[in-house]
Structure formats: structure tokens, C-alpha cells
VOBA-1610 file (N, C-alpha, C; in pm, whole numbers, padded with zeros to 5 digits, always signed):
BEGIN
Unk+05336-03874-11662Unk+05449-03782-11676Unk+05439-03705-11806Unk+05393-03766-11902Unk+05379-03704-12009Unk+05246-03618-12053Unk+05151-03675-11972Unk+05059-03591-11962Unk+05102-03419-11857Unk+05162-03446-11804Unk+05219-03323-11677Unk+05334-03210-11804Unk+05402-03293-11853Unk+05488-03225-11920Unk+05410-03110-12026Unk+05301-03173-12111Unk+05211-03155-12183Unk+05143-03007-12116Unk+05084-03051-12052Unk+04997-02964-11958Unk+05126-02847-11901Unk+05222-02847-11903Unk+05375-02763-11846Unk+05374-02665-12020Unk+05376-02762-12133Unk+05383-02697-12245Unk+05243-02611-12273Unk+05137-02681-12235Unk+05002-02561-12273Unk+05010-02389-12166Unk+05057-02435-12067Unk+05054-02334-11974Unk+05155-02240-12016Unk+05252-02244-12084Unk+05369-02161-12104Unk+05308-02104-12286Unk+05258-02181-12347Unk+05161-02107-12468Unk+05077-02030-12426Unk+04979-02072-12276Unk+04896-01951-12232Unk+04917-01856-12192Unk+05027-01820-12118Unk+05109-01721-12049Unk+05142-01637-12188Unk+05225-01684-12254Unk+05315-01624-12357Unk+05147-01530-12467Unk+05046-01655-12474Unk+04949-01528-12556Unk+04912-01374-12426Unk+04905-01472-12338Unk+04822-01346-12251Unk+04946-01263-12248Unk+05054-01252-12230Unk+05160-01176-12221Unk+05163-01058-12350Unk+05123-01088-12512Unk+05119-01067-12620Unk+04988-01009-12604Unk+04840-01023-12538Unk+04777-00952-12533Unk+04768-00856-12475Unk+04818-00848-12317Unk+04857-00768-12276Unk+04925-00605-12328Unk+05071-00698-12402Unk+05131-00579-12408Unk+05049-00491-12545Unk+04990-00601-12647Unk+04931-00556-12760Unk+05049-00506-12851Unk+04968-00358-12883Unk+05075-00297-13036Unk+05220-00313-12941Unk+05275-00291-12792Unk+05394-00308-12740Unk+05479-00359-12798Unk+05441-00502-12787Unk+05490-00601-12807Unk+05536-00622-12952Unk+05453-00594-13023Unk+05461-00569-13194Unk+05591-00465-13225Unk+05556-00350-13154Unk+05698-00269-13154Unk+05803-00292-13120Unk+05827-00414-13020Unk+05954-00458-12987Unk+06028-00510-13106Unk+05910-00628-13096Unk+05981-00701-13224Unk+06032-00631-13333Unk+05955-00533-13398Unk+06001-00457-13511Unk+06137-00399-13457Unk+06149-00334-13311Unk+06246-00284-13286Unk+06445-00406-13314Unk+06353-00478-13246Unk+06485-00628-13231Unk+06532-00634-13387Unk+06423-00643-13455Unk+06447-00666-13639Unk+06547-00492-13678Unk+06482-00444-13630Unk+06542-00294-13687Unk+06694-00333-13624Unk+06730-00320-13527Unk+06874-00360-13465Unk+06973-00437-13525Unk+06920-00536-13578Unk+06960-00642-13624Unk+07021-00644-13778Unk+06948-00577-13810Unk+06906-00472-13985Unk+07053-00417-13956Unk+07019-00318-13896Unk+07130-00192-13886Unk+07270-00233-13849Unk+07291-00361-13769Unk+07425-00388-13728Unk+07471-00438-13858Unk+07395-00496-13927Unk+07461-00603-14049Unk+07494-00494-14137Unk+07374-00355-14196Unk+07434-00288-14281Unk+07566-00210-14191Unk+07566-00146-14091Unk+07709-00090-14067Unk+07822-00222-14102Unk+07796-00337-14066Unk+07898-00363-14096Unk+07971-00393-14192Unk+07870-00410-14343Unk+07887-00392-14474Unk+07925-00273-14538Unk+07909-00195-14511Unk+07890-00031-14513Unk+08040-00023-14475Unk+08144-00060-14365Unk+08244-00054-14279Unk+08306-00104-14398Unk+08298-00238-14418Unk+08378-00327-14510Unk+08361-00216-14644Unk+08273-00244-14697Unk+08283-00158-14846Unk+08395-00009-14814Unk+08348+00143-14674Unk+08433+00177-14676Unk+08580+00178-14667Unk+08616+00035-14603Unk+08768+00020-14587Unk+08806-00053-14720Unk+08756-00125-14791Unk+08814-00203-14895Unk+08846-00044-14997Unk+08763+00075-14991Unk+08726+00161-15105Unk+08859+00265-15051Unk+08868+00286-14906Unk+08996+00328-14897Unk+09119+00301-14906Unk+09132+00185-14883Unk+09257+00116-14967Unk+09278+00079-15069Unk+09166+00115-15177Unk+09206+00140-15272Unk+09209+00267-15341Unk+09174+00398-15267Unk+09235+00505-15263Unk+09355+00503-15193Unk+09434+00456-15121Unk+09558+00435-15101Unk+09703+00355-15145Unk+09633+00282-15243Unk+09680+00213-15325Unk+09687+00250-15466Unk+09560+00369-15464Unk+09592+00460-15618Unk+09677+00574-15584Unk+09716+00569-15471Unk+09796+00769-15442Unk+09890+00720-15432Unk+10003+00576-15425Unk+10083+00513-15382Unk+10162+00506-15549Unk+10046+00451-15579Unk+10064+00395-15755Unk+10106+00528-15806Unk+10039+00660-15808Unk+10062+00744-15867Unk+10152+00817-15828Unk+10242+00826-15693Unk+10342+00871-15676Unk+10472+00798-15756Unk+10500+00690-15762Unk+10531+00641-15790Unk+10581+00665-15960Unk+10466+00691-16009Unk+10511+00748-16176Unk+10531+00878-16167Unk+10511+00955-16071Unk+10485+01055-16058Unk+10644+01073-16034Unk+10697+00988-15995Unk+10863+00974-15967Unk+10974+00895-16078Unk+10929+00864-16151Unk+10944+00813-16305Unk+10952+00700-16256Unk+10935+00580-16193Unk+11012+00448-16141Unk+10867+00390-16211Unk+10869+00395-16333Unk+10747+00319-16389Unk+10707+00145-16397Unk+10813+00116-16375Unk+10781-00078-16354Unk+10709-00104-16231Unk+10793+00005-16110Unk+10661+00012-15962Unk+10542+00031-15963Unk+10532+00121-16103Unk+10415+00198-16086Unk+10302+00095-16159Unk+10393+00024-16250Unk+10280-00067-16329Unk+10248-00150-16248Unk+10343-00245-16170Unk+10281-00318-16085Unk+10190-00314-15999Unk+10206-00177-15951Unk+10132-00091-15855Unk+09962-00070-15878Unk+09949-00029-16033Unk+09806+00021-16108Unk+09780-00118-16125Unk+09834-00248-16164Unk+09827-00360-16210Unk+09772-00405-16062Unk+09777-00390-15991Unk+09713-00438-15890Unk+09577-00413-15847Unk+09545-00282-15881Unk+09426-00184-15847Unk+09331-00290-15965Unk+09340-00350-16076Unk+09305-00368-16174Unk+09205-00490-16133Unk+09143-00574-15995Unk+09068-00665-15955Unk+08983-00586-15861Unk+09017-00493-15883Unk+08903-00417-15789Unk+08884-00274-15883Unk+08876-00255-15999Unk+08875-00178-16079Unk+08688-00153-16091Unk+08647-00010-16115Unk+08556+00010-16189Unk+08492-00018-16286Unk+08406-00038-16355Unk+08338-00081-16473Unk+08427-00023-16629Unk+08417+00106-16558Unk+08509+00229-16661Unk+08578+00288-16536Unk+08718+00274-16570Unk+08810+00337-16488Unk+08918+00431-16562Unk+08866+00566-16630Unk+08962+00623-16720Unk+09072+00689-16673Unk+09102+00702-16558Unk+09212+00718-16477Unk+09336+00620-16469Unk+09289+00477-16464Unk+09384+00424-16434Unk+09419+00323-16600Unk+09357+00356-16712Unk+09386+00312-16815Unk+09442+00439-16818Unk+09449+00545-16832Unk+09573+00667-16868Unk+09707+00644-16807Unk+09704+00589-16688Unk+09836+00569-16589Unk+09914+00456-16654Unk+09796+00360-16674Unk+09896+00230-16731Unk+09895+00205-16906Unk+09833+00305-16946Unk+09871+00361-17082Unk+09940+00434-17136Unk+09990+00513-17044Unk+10147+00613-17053Unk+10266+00519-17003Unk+10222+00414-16917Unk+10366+00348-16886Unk+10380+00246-17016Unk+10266+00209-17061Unk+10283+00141-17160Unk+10362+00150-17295Unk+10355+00315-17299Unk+10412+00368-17398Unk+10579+00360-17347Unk+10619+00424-17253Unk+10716+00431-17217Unk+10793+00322-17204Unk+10731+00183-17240Unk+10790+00056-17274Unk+10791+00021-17383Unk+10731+00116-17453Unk+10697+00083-17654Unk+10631-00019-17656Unk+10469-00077-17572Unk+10366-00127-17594Unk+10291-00095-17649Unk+10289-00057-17799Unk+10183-00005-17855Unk+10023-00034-17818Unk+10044-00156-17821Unk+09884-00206-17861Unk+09847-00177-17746Unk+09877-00217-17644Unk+09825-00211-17478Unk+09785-00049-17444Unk+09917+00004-17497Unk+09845+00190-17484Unk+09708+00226-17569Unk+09732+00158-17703Unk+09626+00222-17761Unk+09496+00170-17711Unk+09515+00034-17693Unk+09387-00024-17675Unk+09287+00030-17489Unk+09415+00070-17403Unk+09347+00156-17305Unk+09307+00263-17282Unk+09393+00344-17405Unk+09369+00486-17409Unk+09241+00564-17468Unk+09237+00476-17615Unk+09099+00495-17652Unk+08965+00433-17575Unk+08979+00327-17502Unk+08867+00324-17395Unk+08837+00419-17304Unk+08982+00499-17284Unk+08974+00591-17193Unk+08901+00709-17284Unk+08954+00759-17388Unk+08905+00843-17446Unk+08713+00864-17428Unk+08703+00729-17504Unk+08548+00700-17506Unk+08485+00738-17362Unk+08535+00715-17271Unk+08460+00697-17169Unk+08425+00821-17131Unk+08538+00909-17153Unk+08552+01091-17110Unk+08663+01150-17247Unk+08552+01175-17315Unk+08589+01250-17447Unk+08613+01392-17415Unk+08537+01473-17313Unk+08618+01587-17290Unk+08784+01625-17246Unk+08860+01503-17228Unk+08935+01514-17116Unk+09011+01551-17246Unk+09140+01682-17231Unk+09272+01659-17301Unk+09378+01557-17265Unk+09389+01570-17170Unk+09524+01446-17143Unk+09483+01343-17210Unk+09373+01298-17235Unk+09358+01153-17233Unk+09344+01132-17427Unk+09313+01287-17462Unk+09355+01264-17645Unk+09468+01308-17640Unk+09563+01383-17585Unk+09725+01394-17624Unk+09733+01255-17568Unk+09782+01202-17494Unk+09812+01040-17453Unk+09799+00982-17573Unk+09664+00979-17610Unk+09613+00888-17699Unk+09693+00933-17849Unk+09699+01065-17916Unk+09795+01107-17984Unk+09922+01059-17977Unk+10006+01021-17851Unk+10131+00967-17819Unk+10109+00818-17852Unk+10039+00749-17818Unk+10047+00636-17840Unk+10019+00579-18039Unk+09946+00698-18127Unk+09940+00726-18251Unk+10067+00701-18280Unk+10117+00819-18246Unk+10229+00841-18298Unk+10363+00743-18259Unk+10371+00674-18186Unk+10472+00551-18178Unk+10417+00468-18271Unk+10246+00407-18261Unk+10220+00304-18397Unk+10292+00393-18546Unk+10254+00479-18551Unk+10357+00569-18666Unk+10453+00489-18691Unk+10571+00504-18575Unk+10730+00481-18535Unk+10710+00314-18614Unk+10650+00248-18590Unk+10714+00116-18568Unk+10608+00041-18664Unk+10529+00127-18749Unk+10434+00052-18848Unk+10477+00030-18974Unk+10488-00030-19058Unk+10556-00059-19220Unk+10528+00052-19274Unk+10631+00111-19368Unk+10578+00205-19482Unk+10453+00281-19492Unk+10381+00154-19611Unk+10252+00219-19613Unk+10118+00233-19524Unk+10132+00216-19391Unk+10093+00170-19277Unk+10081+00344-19151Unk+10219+00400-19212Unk+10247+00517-19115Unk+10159+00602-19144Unk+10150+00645-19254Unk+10063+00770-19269Unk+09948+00774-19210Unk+09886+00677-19194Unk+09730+00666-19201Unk+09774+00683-18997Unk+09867+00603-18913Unk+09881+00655-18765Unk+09932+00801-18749Unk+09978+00838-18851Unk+10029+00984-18841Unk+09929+01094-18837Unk+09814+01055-18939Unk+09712+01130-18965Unk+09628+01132-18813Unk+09613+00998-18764Unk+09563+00967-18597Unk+09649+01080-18538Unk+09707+01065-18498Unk+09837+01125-18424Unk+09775+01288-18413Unk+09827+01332-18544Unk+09836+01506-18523Unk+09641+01497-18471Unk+09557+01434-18501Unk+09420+01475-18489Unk+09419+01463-18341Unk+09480+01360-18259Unk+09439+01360-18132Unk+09512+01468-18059Unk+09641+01526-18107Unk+09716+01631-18070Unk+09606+01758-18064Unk+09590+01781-18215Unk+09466+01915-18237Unk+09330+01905-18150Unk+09320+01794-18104Unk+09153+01795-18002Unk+09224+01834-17908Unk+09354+01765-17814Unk+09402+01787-17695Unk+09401+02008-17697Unk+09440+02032-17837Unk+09479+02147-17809Unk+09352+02256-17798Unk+09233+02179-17896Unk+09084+02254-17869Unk+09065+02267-17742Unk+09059+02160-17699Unk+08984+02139-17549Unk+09056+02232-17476Unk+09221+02254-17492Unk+09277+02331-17333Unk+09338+02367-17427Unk+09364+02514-17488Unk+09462+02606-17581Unk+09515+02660-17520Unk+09521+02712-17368Unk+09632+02745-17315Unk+09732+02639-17224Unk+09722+02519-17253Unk+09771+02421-17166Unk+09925+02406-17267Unk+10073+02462-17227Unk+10175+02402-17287Unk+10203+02276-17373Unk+10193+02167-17219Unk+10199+02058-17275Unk+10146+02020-17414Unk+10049+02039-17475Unk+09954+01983-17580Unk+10027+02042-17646Unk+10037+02164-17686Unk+10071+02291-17763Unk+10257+02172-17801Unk+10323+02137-17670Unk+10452+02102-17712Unk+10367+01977-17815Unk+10321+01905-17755Unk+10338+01768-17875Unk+10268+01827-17993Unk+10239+01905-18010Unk+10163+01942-18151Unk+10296+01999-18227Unk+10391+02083-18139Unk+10495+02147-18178Unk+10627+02048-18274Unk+10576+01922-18164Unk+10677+01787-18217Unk+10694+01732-18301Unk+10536+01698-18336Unk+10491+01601-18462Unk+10522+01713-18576Unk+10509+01857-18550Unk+10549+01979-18691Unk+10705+01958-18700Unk+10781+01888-18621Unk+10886+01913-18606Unk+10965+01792-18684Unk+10908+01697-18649Unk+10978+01571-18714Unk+10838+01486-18809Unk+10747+01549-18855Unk+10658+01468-18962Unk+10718+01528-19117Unk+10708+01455-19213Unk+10701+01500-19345Unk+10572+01586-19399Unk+10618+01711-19480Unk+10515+01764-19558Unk+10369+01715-19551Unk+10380+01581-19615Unk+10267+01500-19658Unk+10184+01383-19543Unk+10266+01450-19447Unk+10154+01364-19299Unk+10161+01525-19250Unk+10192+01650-19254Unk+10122+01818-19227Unk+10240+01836-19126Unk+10329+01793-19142Unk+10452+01854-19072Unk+10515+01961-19145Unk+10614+02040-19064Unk+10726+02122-19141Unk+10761+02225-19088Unk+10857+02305-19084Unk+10922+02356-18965Unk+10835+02499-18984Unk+10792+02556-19062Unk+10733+02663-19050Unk+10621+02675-18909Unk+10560+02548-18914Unk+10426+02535-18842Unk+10479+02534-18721Unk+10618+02442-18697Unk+10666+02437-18567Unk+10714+02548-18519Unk+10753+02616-18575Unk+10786+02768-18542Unk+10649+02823-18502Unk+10554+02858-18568Unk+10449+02921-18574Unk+10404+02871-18425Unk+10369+02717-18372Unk+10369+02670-18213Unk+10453+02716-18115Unk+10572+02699-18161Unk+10661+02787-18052Unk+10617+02937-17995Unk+10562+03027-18103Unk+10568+03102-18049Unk+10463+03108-18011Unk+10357+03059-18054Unk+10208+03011-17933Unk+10266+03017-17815Unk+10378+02945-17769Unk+10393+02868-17692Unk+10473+02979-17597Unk+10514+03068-17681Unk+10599+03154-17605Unk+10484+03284-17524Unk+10371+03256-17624Unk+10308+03403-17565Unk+10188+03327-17444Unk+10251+03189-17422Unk+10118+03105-17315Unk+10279+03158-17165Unk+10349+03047-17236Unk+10440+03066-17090Unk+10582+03099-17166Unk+10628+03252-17105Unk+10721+03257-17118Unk+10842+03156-17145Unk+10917+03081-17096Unk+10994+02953-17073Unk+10982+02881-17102Unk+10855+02810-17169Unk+10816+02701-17252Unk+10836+02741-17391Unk+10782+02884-17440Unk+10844+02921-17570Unk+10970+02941-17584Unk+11051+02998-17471Unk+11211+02986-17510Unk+11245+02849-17532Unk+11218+02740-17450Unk+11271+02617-17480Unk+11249+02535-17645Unk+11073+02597-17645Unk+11067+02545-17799Unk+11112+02612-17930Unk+11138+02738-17885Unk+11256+02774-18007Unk+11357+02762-18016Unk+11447+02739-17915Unk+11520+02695-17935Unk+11592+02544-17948Unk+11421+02467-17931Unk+11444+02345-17986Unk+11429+02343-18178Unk+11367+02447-18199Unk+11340+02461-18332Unk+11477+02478-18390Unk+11562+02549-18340Unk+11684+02639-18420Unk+11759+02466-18375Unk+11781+02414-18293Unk+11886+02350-18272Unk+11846+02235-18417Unk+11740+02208-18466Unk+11662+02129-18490Unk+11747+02146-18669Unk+11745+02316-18666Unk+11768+02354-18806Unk+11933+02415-18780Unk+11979+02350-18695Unk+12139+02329-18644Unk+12171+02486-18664Unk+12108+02555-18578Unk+12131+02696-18577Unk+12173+02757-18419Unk+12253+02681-18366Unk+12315+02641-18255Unk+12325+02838-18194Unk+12358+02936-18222Unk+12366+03052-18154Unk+12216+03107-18134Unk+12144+03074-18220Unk+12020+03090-18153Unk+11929+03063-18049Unk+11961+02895-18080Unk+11918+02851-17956Unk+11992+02893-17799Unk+12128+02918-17799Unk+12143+02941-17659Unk+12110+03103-17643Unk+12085+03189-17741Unk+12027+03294-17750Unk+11918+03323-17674Unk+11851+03201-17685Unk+11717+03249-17586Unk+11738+03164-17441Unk+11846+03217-17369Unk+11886+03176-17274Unk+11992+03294-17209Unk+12044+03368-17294Unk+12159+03430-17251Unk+12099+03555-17152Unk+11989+03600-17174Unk+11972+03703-17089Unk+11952+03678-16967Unk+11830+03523-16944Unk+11823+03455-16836Unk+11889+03429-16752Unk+12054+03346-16787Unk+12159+03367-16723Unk+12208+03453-16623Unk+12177+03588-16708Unk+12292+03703-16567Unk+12131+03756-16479Unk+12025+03739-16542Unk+11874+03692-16455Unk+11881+03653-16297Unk+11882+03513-16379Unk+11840+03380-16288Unk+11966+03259-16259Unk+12104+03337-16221Unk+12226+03243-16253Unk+12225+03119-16206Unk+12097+03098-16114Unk+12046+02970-16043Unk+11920+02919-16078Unk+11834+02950-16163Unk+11716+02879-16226Unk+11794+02747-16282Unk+11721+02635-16201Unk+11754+02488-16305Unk+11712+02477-16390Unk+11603+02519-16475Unk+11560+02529-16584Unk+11677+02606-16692Unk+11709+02723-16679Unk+11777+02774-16771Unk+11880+02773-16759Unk+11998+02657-16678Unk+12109+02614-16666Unk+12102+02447-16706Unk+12008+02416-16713Unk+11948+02279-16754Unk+11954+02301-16923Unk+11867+02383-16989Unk+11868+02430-17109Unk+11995+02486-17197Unk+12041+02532-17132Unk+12192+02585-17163Unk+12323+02462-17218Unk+12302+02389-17070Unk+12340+02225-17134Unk+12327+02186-17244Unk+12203+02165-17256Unk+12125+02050-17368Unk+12146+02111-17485Unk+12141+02229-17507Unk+12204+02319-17656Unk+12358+02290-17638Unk+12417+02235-17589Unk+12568+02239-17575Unk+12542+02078-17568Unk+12503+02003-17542Unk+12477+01897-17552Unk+12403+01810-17680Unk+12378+01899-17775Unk+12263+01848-17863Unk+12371+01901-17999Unk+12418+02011-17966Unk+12520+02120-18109Unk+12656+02065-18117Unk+12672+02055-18015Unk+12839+02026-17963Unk+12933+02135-17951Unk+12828+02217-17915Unk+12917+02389-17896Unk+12913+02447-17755Unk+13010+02502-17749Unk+13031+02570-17617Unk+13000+02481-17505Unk+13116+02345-17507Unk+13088+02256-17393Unk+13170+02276-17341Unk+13220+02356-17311Unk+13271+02390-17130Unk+13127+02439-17059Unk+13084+02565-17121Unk+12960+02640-17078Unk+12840+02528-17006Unk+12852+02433-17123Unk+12708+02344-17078Unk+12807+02229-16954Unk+12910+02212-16946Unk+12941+02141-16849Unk+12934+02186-16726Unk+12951+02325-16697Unk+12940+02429-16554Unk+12781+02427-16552Unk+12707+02490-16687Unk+12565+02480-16608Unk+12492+02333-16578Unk+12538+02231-16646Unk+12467+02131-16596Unk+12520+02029-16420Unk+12616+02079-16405Unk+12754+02051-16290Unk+12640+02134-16180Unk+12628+02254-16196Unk+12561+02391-16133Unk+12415+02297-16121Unk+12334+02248-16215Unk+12217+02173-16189Unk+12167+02061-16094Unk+12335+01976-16070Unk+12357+01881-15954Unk+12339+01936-15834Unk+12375+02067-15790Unk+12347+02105-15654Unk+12222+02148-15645Unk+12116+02171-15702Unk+11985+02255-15654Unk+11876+02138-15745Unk+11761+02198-15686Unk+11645+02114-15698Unk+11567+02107-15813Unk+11529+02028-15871Unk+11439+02010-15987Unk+11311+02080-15989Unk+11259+02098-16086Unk+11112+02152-16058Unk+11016+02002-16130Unk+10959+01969-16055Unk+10866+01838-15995Unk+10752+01870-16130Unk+10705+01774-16219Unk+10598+01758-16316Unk+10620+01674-16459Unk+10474+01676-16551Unk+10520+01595-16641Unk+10606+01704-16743Unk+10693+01572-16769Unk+10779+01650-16877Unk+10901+01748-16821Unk+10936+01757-16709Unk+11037+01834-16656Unk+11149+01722-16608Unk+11210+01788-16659Unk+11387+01742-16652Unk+11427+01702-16531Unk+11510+01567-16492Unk+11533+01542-16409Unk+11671+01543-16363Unk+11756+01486-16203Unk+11906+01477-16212Unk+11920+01382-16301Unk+11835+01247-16287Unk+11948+01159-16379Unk+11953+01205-16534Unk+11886+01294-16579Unk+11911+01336-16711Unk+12007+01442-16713Unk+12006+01525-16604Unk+12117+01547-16592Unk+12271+01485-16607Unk+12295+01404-16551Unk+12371+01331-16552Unk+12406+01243-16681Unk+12291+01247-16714Unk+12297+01174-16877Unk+12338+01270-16994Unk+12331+01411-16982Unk+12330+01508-17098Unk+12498+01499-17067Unk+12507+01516-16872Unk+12649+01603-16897Unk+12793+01432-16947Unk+12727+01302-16913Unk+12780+01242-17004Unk+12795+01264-17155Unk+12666+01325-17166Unk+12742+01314-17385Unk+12860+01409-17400Unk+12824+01514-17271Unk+12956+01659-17334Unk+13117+01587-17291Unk+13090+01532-17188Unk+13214+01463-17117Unk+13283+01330-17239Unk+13191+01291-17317Unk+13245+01184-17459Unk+13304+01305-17540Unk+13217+01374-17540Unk+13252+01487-17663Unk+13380+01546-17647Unk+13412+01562-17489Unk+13573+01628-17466Unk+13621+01545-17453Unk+13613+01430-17526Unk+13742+01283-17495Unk+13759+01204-17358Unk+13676+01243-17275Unk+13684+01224-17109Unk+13593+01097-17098Unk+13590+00989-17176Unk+13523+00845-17190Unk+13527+00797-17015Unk+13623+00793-16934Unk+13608+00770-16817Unk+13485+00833-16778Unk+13490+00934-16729Unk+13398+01042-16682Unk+13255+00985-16729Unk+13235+01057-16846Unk+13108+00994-16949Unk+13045+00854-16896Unk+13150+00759-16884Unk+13105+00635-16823Unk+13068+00632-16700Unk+13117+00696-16595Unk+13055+00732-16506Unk+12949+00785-16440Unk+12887+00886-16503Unk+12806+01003-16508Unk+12663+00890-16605Unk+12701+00808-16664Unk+12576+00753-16739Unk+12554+00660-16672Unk+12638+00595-16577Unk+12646+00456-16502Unk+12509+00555-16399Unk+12609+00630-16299Unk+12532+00688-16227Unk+12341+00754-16264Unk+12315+00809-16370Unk+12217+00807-16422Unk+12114+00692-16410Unk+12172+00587-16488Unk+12051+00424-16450Unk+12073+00404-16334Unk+12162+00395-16219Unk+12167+00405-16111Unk+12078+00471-16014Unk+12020+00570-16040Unk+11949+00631-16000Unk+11792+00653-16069Unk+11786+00614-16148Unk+11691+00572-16240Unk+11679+00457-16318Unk+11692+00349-16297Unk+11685+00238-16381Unk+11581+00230-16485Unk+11469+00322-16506Unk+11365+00282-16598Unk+11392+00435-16682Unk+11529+00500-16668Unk+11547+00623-16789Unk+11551+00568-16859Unk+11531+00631-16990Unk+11506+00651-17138Unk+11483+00781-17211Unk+11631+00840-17213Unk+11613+00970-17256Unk+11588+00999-17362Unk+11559+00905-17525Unk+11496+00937-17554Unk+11326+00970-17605Unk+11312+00894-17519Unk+11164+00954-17486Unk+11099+01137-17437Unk+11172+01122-17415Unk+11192+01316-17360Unk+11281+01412-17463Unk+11334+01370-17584Unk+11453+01409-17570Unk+11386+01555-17673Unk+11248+01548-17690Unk+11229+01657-17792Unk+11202+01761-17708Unk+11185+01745-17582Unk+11188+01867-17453Unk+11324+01855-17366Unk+11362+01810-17332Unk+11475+01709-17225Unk+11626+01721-17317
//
């Protein structure tokens, strides 16, 4: 029996060569073919995986960034904070996202320490040296004495690259306008210079230089000036939120002519915001037309109108904005 079985196993080795001689190179091509098949299913299906893991995390960064993009920044951190195990080697995108929220929590170290990685990584970028300038300039805010100058000196330098790189970009132009606005002499502040930006600022975008001069005048409590560069706009644009928004905040900031700023900011509740960084929102709305509503003795009201504000924004902080806002 075991000899039969034997002799069953040689005959099926003889078949199988003559079969292989037969077909020759055939046969050789199959096999390569079976291997090629085999190859190709495994990379599509790696290939599949890598593309779906890589799109959800493009969907998980457009999610994240709406999100700040909507000021609700604790979502948003959690949000980027998540992206952060499947992060790039260098990811200077999403150290800018969670380096601006950082700031906006007064994390110094965490902003600086992502921002300048970010910097490094893409030194051309402006956003990412104004950022990095912002986050200077809070170590400024909150460093001892002899400690500030030397972040102040940081500060205006990352402002002045932001402004090399993109000289017609507002934004930069404002924080350069800021630090002239509230630094001492001897860290290169002083209102001349801030003036001198404003009107940079006026001959880039119309409306951005009205706002910064007349953040200048309010600044040097020259309260008819500032709503000066507003008054023509008015019988203009009697519905621009911008320059019924602005109108407020000089009546809100002087303590003059608050009836005026109570109708235009009232007038701002019915129509739509204009969407970006640094643009004014309802709940700041709501927050300005509280200070005028204290200011006319109307403490009910005021309390209301500010309640409603975190209500609708729980992560405001107006003053963070408040040198545009």
C-alpha cells in the first residue's frame, strides 16, 4: 500500500514537470502573473487605507478650522489637538492654529514655543511672524520689569518682517500700528509713528485707515475726530455694519454721543457681519452696546446685553480685539 501510494506521489511529480515543460516560458508567466495580482491587491489596499486615513484628516482640519474661524476656540483646540497623532513631521499650519488659540488664552509659552517652530519651518510666511510678534508681545505684557524690553524689541521685529514680506496686507500694517500705539519711546513706540501707519493704512484700504485714525484720536481722547472719519460714511452707507459698528465704539470708548452709538450699534443687531480675522462680531456688539447702556445708568439693560454676549460666545474676550474692536 505504501509502495502504491508512493508510486501515486511519483506520477503526479511527473505529470506536474511534463506539464511545466510543456507550457515552458507559459507557465513562468503565469506565475509572475498570480505574484503580480497579488502585489497589486495588497498595494490598493494600502494605498485605500493611507487615502482614507489622509482624508479624514483633511476633514478633521476644515472642521477644526471652521470652528476658529467662528471664534468658539476651546472647540477648535480640541479639535487641532486631535489632528496632533497624526500630525506631520513639520506641520506649520496647525502650530499657527493652536498658537493663536493659545494666545487667546494667555499661554505664552505654548504660543511661542509653536510659533517659532512654525516660523522656522516657513520663514517666508507673514502670518506666521505677525502671530509670532503677538505672542512677543503678550511675553512683553506679563514679563517683570527688566525682562519687557528685550520681548518688546522681539515683538515690533516680528511685526516689521510680517510687514516686509506683505506691505500691502492691513492686518500687519494694524499690529505694527498697535505696538506704536501703546509702547514707550524707548521700546520705538509713540504716537507720531502710529499716525504715520494709519495713514499707510488709509492709502492700502480705505476703511481700515479710517478705523485706525480714528483709533489714534480716540487714543489721544480727541473724541470729534474720531467719529469724524465716519460722518460722511453715514448719509453714504446708512447700513454698512462696519461704519455703524465704528460709530458705536467711538461712543463707546469717549463716552460721547451715546444715544448716536446706541441706534448705530441697535441698527448692527439686524444685519450681517462681515466674516474674517479681526472683524467685529454680534456678541461684541452686544458687549460695546452694554458699556453705553452702564454709561446711561440703565445697569439692568447693560446686564443683559453682556449676559447675552457670553451667551452667545462663551470664549469672548473683548479685550483682546479691543485695539480694532
Amino acid at each position: 500500500m505504501r509502495r502504491s501510494e508512493e508510486g501515486g506521489e511519483d506520477f503526479r511529480k511527473r505529470n506536474l514537470r511534463g506539464l511545466r515543460r510543456n507550457l515552458g516560458p507559459r507557465f513562468t508567466l503565469f506565475v509572475l502573473f498570480l505574484r503580480f495580482l497579488v502585489f497589486a491587491a495588497l498595494s490598493s489596499w494600502f494605498v485605500a487605507g493611507h487615502l482614507a486615513r489622509a482624508a479624514d484628516e483633511s476633514d478633521g482640519r476644515a472642521a477644526a478650522i471652521a470652528l476658529y474661524d467662528d471664534r468658539r476656540y476651546r472647540e477648535a483646540r480640541a479639535a487641532f489637538r486631535a489632528l496632533e497623532s497624526v500630525r506631520r513631521p513639520v506641520d506649520e499650519e496647525l502650530d499657527f492654529y493652536l498658537g493663536r488659540i493659545a494666545l487667546w488664552f494667555d499661554d505664552r509659552d505654548d504660543a511661542i514655543t509653536r510659533l517659532e517652530r512654525a516660523v522656522r519651518a516657513t520663514p517666508a510666511s507673514a502670518r506666521l511672524h505677525n502671530a509670532l510678534g503677538d505672542a512677543y508681545g503678550l511675553a512683553a505684557q506679563q514679563a517683570p520689569l527688566l525682562a519687557k524690553l528685550g520681548w518688546a524689541r522681539k515683538c515690533v521685529a516680528a511685526y516689521r518682517k510680517a510687514v516686509e514680506l506683505e506691505p500691502e496686507n492691513p492686518l500687519y500694517r494694524w499690529s505694527l500700528l498697535g505696538y506704536y500705539l501703546v509702547a514707550p519711546g524707548i521700546a520705538g513706540g509713540g504716537r507720531e509713528k502710529a499716525l504715520a501707519e494709519a495713514q499707510r493704512l488709509k492709502a492700502i484700504d480705505d476703511m481700515a485707515g479710517r478705523i485706525a485714525l480714528a483709533t489714534v484720536h480716540l487714543a489721544d481722547e480727541r473724541a470729534d475726530h474720531a467719529f469724524a472719519q465716519f460722518d460722511d460714511l453715514c448719509e453714504q452707507r446708512p447700513d454698512d455694519f462696519m461704519v455703524l459698528y465704528h460709530i458705536g465704539r467711538c461712543a463707546a470708548l469717549s463716552g460721547e454721543q451715546i444715544d448716536r452709538g446706541i441706534a448705530a450699534l441697535r441698527r448692527c443687531l439686524d444685519l450681517e457681519p462681515p466674516r474674517g480675522e479681526g472683524m467685529p462680531t454680534i456678541p461684541l456688539v452686544h458687549y460695546r452696546l452694554a458699556g453705553l447702556y452702564a454709561a446711561r445708568g440703565e445697569e439692568a439693560e447693560a446686564a443683559r446685553l453682556r449676559a447675552r454676549a457670553w451667551e452667545l460666545n462663551p470664549d469672548l474676550r473683548p479685550e483682546k480685539s479691543a485695539l480694532k474692536n
